[in-house]
C-alpha positions as CSV (number, residue, x, y, z in Angstrom):
1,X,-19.5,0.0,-12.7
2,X,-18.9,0.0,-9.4
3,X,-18.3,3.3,-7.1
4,X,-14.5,4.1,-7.2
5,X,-13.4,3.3,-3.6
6,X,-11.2,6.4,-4.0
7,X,-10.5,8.7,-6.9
8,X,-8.1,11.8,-7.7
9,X,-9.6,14.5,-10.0
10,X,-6.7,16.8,-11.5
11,X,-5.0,17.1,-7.9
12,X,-2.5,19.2,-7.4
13,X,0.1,19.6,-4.5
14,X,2.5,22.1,-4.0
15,X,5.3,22.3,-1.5
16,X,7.6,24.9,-1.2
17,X,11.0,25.0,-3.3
18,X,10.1,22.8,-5.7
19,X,7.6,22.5,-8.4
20,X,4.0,21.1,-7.8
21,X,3.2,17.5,-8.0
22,X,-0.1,16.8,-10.4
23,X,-2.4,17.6,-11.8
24,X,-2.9,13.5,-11.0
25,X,-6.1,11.9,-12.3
26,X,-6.6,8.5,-11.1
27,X,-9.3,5.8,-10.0
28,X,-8.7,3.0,-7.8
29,X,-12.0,0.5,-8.2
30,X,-13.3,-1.5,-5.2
31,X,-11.0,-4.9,-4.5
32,X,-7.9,-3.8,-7.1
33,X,-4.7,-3.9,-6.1
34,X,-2.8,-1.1,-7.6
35,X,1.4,-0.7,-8.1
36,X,2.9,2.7,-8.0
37,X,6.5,2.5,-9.0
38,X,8.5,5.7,-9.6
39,X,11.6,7.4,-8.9
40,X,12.3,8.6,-5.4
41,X,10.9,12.4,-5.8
42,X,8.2,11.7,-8.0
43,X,5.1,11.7,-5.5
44,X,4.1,8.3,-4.6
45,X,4.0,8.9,-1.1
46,X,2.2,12.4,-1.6
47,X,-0.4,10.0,-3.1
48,X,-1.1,7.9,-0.5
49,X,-1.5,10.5,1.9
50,X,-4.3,12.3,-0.7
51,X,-5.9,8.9,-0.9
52,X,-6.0,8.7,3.0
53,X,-7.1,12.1,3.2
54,X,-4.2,13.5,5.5
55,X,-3.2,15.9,2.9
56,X,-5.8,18.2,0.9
57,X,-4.8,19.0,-2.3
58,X,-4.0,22.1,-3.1
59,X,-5.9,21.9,-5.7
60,X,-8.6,19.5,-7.7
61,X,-10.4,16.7,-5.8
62,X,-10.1,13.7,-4.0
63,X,-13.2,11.8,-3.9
64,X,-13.2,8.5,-0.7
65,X,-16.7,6.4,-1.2
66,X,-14.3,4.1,2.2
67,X,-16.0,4.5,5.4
68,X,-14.9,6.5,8.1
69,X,-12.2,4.6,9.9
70,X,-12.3,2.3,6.9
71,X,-8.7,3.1,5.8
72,X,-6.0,1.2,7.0
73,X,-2.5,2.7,6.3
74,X,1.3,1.2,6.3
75,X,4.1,3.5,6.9
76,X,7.7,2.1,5.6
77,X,8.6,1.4,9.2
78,X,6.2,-0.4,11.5
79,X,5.7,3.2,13.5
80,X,4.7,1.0,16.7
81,X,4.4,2.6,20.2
82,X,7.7,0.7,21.9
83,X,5.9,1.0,25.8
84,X,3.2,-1.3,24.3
85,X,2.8,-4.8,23.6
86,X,1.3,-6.2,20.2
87,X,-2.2,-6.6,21.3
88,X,-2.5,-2.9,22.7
89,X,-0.9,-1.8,19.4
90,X,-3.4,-3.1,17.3
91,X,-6.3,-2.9,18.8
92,X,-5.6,0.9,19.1
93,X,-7.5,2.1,15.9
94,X,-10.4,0.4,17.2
95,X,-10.3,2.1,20.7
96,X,-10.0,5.5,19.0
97,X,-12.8,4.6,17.1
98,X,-15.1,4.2,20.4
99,X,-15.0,0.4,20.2
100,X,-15.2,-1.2,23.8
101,X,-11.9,-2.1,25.2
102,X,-12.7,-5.7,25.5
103,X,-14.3,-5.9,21.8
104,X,-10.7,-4.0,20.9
105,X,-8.3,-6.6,22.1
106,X,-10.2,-9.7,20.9
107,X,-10.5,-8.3,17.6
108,X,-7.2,-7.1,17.7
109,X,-5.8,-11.3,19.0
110,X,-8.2,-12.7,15.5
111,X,-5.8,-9.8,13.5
112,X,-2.3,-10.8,14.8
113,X,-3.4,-14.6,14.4
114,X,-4.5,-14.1,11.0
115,X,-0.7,-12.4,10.5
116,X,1.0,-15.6,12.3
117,X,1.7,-14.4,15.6
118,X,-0.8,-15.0,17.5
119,X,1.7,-16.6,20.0
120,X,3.8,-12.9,20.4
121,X,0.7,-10.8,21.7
122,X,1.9,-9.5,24.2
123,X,5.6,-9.3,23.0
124,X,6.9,-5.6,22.8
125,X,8.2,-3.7,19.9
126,X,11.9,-4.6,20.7
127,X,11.1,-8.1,21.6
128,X,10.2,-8.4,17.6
129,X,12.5,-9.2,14.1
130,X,11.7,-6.0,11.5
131,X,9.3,-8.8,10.3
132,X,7.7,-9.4,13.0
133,X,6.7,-5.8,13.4
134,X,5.5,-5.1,10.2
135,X,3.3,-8.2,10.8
136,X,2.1,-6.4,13.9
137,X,1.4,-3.0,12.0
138,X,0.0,-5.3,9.3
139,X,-2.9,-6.5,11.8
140,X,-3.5,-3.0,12.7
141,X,-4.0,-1.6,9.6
142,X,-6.3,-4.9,8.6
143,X,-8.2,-4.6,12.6
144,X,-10.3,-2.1,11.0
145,X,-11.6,-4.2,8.5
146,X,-10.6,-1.5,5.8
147,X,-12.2,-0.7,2.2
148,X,-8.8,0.8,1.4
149,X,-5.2,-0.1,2.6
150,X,-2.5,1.9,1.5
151,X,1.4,0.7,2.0
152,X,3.9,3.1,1.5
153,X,7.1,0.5,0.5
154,X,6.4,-1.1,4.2
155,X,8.7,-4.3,2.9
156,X,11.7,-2.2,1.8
157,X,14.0,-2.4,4.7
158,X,13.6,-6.3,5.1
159,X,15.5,-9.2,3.9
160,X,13.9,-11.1,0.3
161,X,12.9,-14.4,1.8
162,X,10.4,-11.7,4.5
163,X,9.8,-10.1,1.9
164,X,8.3,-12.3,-0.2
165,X,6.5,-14.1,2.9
166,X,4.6,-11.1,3.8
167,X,3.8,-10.3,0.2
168,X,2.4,-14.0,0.2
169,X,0.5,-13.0,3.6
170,X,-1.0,-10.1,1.9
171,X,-2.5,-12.1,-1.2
172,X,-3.9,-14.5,1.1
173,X,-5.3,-12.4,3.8
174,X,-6.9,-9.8,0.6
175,X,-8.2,-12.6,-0.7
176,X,-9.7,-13.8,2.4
177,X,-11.7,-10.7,2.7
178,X,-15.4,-9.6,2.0
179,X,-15.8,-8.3,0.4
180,X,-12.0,-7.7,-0.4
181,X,-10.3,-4.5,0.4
182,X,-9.2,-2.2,-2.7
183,X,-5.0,-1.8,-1.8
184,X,-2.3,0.6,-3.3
185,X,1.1,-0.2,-3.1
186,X,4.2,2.2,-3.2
187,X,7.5,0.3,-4.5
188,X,10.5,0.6,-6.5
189,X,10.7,-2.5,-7.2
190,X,9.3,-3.5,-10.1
191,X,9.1,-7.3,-9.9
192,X,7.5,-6.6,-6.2
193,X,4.9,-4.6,-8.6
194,X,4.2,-7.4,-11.1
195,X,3.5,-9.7,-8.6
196,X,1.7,-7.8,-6.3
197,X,-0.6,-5.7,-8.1
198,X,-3.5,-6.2,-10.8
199,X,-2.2,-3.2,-12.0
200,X,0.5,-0.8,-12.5
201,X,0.7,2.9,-13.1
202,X,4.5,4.2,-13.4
203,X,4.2,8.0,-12.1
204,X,6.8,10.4,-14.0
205,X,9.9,11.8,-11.8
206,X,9.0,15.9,-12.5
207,X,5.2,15.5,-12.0
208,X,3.9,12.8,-10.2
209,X,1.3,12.5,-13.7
210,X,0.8,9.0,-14.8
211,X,3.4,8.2,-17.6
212,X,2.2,4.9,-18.4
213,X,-0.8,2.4,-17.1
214,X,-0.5,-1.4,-17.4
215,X,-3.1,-4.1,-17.0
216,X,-0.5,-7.1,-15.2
217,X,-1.1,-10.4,-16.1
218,X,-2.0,-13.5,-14.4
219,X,-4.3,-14.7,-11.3
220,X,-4.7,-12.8,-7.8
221,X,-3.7,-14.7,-5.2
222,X,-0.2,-15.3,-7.5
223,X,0.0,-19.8,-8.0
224,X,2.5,-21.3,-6.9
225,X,5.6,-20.6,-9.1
226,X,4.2,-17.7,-11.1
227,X,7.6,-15.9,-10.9
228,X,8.9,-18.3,-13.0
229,X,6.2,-18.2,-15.5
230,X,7.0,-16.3,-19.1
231,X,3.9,-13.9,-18.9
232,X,5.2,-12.9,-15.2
233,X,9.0,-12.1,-16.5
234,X,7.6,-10.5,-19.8
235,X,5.6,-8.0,-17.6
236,X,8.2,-7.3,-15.4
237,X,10.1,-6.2,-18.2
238,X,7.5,-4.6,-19.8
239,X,7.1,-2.4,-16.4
240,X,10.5,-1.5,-16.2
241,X,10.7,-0.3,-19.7
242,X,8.2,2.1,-18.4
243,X,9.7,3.0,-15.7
244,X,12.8,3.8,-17.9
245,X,11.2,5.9,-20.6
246,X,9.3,8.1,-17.9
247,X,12.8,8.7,-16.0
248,X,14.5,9.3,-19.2
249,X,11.7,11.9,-20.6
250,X,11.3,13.6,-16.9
251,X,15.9,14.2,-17.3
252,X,15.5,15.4,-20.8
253,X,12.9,18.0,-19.8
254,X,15.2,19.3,-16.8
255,X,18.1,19.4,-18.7
């Protein structure tokens, strides 16, 4: 089997005033795409940032075989400097990284026209729909050419029909790449989950743990009309069931 791309080993995080999150074990292999549904509270987020490695653990391990500057990570708003146009925005994790400027911006132009706008590159922030810009901080997570990208619920402010036409980006850029990148994905939603992801882990509310793991059916790239296929709606129930039994255990053991 192949080296896990990133891994947690009974990591723990505690904040103050409220009780630690973990210990989490989990493994995401190289090219997966991985769902974390949970309740607001119950440490998806915290996740991410372990995976990223902007947040030790307090304790336990958190093992990253992705490159240096191989991560590519998507906040929940498009976090976009608003004195820059798209180009300079993108190409900015490249610069950091030493790349010359000129190499920066014309890897930075591919990204944006590999998101669709490679006719808005030098359009500023406010110039942009709330599409638009998550396109633009889409193309600067993917710049990198990452072995990991994490999203942190980066589609939950926008309207369905953008929604589900950046989701549909996503497949088809992931599956464009090699090799592909492995990707975790926060959301609530768990028909976004189903049709994202390969698979789902439902994290419980009190603990952050994983409550329940499952293996999602169905192709990746999704075909066309696989929302309306039985296996899709079958899982999606399936998930939520999950979803229902870890909130429900995580209020019986407050109360």
């Amino acid at each position: 089997m192949a080296e896990a791309t990133a891994a947690l080993s009974g990591a723990v995080v505690r904040y103050p005033g409220r009780p630690p999150i973990g210990p989490i074990d989990l493994s995401i292999a190289p090219g997966e795409i991985v769902a974390l549904v949970g309740a607001s509270g119950a440490g998806k987020s915290t996740i991410l940032r372990l995976l990223a490695g902007l947040e030790p653990p307090s304790e336990g391990r958190v093992d990253r075989a992705a490159a240096p500057g191989r991560t590519g990570f998507v906040f929940q708003a498009a976090t976009l400097m608003p004195w820059a146009d798209a180009r300079t925005n993108v190409a900015l994790p490249l610069e950091l990284a030493g790349v010359a400027a000129s190499d920066a911006r014309r890897r930075a132009d591919e990204a944006l026209a590999t998101v669709g706008l490679g006719d808005r590159l030098t359009a500023r922030p406010r110039q942009l729909s709330g599409g638009m810009a998550m396109r633009v901080s889409l193309a600067r997570a993917l710049v990198t050419e990452p072995d990991l990208l994490l999203l942190d619920e980066p589609f939950a402010a926008l309207d369905s029909v953008t929604r589900r036409r950046l989701i549909e980006d996503l497949h088809r850029l992931w599956g464009a790449g090699s090799p592909r990148p492995a990707i975790v994905f926060v959301t609530h939603d768990v028909e976004e989950a189903v049709y994202l992801a390969g698979r789902a882990l439902v994290l419980d509310t009190a603990t952050g743990q994983v409550a329940a793991a499952r293996t999602l059916p169905g192709p990746l790239p999704r075909p066309e009309g696989w929302r309306m296929d039985g296996a899709y709606r079958a899982a999606v129930e399936g998930l939520a069931h999950d979803l229902a039994d870890a909130m429900t255990a995580s209020s019986r053991e407050a109360a």
